[in-house]
C-alpha positions as CSV (number, residue, x, y, z in Angstrom):
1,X,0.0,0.0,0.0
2,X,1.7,3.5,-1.3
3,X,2.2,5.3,2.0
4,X,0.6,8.5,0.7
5,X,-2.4,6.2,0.6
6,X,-1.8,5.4,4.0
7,X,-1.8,9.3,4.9
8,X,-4.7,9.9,3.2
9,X,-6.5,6.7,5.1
10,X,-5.0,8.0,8.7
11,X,-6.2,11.9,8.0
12,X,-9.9,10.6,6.7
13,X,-10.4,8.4,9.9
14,X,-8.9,10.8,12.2
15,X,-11.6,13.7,11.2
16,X,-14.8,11.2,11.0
17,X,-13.9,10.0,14.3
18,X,-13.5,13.4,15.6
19,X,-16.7,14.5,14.3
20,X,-19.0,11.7,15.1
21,X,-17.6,11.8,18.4
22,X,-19.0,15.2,18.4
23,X,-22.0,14.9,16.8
24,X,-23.1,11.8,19.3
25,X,-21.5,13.8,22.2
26,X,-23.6,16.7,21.2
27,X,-26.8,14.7,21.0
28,X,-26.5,14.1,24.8
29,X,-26.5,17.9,25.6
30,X,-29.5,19.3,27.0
31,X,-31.9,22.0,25.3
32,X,-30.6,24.2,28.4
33,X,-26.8,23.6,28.2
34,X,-25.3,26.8,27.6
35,X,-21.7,26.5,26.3
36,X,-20.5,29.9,27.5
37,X,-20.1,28.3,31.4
38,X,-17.1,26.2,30.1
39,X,-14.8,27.2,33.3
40,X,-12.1,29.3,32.2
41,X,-9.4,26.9,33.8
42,X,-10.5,23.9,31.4
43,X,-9.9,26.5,28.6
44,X,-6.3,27.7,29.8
45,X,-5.6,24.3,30.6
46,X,-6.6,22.9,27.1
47,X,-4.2,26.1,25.8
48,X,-1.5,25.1,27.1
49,X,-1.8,21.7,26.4
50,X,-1.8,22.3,23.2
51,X,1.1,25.1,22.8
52,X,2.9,22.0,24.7
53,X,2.1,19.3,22.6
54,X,3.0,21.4,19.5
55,X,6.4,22.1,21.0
56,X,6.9,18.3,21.4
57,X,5.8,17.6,17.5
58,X,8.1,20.8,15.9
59,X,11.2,19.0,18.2
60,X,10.0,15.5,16.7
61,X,10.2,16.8,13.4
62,X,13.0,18.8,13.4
63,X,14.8,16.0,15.0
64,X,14.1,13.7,12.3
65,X,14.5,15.6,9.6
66,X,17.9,16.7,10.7
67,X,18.8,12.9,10.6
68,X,17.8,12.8,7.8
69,X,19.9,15.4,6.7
70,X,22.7,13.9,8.4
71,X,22.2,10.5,6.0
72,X,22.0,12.4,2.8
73,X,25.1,13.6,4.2
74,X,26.7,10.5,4.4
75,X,25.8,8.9,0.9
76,X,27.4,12.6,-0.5
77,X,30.7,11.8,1.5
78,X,31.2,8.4,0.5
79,X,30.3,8.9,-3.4
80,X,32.4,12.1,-3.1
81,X,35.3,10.1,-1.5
82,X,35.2,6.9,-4.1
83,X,35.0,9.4,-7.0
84,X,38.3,10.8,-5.5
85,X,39.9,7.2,-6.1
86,X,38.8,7.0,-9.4
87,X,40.1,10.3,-10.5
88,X,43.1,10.2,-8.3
89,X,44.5,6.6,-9.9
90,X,45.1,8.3,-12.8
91,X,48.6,8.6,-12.2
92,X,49.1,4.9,-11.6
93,X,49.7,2.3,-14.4
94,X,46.8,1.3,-17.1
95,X,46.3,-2.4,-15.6
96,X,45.7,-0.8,-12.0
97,X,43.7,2.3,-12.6
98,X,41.3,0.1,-14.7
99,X,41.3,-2.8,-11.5
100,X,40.6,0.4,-9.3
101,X,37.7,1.7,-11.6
102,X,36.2,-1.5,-12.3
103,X,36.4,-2.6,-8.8
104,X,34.8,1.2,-7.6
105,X,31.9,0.7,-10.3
106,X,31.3,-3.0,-9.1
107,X,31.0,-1.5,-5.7
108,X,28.5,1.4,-6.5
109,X,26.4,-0.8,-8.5
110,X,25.4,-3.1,-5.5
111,X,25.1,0.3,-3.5
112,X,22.7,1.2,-5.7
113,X,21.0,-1.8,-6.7
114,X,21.1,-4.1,-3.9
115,X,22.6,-2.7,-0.9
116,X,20.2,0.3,-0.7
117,X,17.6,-2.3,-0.7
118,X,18.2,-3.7,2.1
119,X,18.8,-1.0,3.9
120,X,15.1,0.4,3.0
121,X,13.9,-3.2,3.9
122,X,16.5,-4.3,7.0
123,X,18.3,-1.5,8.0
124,X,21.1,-3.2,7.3
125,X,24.4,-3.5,5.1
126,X,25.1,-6.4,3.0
127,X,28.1,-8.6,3.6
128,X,28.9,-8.3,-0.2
129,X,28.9,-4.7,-0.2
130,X,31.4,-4.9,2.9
131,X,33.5,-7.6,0.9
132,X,33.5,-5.2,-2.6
133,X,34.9,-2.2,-0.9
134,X,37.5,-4.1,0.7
135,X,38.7,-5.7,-2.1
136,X,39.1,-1.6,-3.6
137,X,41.0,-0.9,-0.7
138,X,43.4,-3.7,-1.6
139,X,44.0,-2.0,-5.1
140,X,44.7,0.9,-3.9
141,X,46.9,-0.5,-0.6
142,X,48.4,-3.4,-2.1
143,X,50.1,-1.4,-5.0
144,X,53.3,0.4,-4.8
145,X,54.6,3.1,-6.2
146,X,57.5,2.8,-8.6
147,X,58.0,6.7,-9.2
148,X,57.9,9.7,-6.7
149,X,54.9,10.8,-9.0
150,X,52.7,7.5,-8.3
151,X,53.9,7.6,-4.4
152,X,52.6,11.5,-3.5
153,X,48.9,9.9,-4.7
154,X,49.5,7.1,-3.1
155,X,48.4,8.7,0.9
156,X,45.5,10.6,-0.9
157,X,44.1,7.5,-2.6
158,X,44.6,5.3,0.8
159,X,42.8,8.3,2.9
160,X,39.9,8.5,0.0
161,X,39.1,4.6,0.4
162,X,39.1,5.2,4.5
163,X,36.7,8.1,4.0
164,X,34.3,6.0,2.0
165,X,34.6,3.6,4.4
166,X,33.8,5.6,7.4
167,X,30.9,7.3,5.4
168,X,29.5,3.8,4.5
169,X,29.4,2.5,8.1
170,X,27.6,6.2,9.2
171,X,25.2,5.1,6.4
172,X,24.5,1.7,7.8
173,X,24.2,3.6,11.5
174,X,21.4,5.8,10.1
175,X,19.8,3.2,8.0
176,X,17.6,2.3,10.6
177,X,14.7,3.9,12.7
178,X,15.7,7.1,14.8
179,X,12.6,7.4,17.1
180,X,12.5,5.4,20.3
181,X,9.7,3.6,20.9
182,X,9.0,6.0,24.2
183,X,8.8,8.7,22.0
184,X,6.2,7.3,19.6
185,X,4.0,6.8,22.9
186,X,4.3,9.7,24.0
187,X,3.5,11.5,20.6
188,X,0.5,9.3,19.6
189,X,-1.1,9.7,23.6
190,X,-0.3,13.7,23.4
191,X,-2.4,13.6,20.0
192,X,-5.5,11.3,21.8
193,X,-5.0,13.8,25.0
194,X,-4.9,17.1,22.6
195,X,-7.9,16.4,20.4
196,X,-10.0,14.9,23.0
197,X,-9.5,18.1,25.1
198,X,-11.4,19.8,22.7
199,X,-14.6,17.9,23.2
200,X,-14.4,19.8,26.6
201,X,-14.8,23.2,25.2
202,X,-18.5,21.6,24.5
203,X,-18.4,21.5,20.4
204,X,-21.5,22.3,19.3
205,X,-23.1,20.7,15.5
206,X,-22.7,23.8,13.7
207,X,-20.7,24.0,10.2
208,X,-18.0,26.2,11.8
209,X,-17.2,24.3,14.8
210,X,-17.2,21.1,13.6
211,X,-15.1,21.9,10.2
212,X,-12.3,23.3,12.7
213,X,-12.4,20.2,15.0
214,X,-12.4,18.4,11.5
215,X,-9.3,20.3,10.4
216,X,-7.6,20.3,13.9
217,X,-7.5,16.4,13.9
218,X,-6.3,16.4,10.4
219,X,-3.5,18.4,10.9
220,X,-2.7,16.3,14.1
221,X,-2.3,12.8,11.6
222,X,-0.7,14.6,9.0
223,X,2.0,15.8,11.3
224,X,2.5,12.4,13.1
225,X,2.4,10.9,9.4
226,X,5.7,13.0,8.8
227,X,7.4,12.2,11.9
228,X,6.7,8.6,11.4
229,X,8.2,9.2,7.2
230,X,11.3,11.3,8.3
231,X,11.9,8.5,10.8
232,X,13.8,5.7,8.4
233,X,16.0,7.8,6.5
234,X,16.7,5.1,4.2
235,X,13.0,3.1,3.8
236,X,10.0,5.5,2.9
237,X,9.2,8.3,0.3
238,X,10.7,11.2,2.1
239,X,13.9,9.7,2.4
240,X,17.8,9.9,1.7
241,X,18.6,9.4,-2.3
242,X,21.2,7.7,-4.0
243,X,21.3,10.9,-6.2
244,X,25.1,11.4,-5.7
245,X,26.3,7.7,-6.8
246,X,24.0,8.0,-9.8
247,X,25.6,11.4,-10.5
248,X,29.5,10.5,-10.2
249,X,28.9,7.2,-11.5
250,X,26.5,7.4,-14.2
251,X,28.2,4.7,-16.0
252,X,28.0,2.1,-12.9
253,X,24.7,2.8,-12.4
254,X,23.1,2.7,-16.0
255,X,23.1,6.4,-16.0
């Protein structure tokens, strides 16, 4: 099921359950209820409530969306760092610059195809992906210079291949989910606590009131439905890209 479809599902059911709660709550109100003696405490307390619960969702979201941020990040650096070691072994003999490229382009291939998978599906690397960019590491370490030319790219190529590295297992630490548990209970009980306070204002059946409980709950879904998108960088449709490996490596990837 397309997870916009999913959004769409969780916003519809939020608002008809917060207006046929208020219809059939409003049913049960006398022909002598007068809504002007809400007590003005339940109002300031249903205020602040609110103001407080909307705190909590702008730090959620910010939150993830900074991580986010931090895993496009990553995929940058590492597709930055292995297009380094492509253009850097230029200096270095035919046979081993095309063994480095080849190996580089096997490597961002199953990135792209495969290991991004299971990421999105596991939150996990893959054991080949681990074993590919080890074996361009040992191109690039087990080769030695034969010219002071070759050896002042030597450093630079062994520090580009440690980069990727490093960016690769920041990758695999942001694949998964970056919300505790806690936090999700707390989020989805502050939206229960924050819409149902507004059944205490005494919601009357007119076209106003109950189009802005209406809107009020749908804003409340569409917000967690962000939270809950931000919150696998690597698995939903607001999520890191592979954009930068398909740039630098259009050849690799089919591009």
């Amino acid at each position: 099921m397309s997870e916009w479809l999913v959004l769409a599902l969780a916003m519809i059911a939020a608002c008809a359950v917060v207006l046929t709660i208020a219809v059939l709550n409003n049913r049960r109100v006398g022909d002598d209820d007068d809504p002007s003696e809400t007590p003005d405490v339940i109002e300031y307390m249903t205020m602040m409530i609110g103001v407080v619960y909307a705190i909590v969702l702008g730090l959620a979201i910010a939150g993830v969306w900074e991580g986010r941020g931090e895993a496009q990040e990553y995929v940058r650096m590492e597709a930055q760092a292995l297009h380094e070691v492509q253009a850097r072994s230029s200096v270095y003999p035919a046979e081993v610059r095309t063994r480095i490229r080849s190996d580089v382009d096997a490597y961002v291939h199953h990135v792209v195809d495969d290991e991004w998978r299971a990421m999105s599906e596991h939150g996990t690397l893959t054991a080949e992906g681990t074993r590919l960019l080890d074996r361009v590491r040992a191109d690039v370490t087990d080769y030695h210079p034969r010219n002071d030319h070759e050896g002042e790219a030597y450093q630079p190529l062994v520090d580009q291949v440690a980069a990727a590295d490093d960016a690769r297992n920041a990758r695999g630490q942001s694949a998964g989910a970056t919300m505790p548990g806690v936090v999700w209970f707390g989020l989805v009980v502050g939206a229960l606590v924050t819409i149902g306070l507004l059944f205490t204002l005494q919601i009357r059946r007119t076209f106003r009131e109950l189009l802005l409980a209406g809107l009020f709950s749908v804003l409340i879904a569409f917000l967690l439905f962000l939270i809950w998108d931000f919150d696998t960088p690597f698995g939903r449709d607001i999520s890191a890209t592979a954009e930068p490996f398909l740039d630098l490596f259009p050849r690799a990837t089919g591009g």
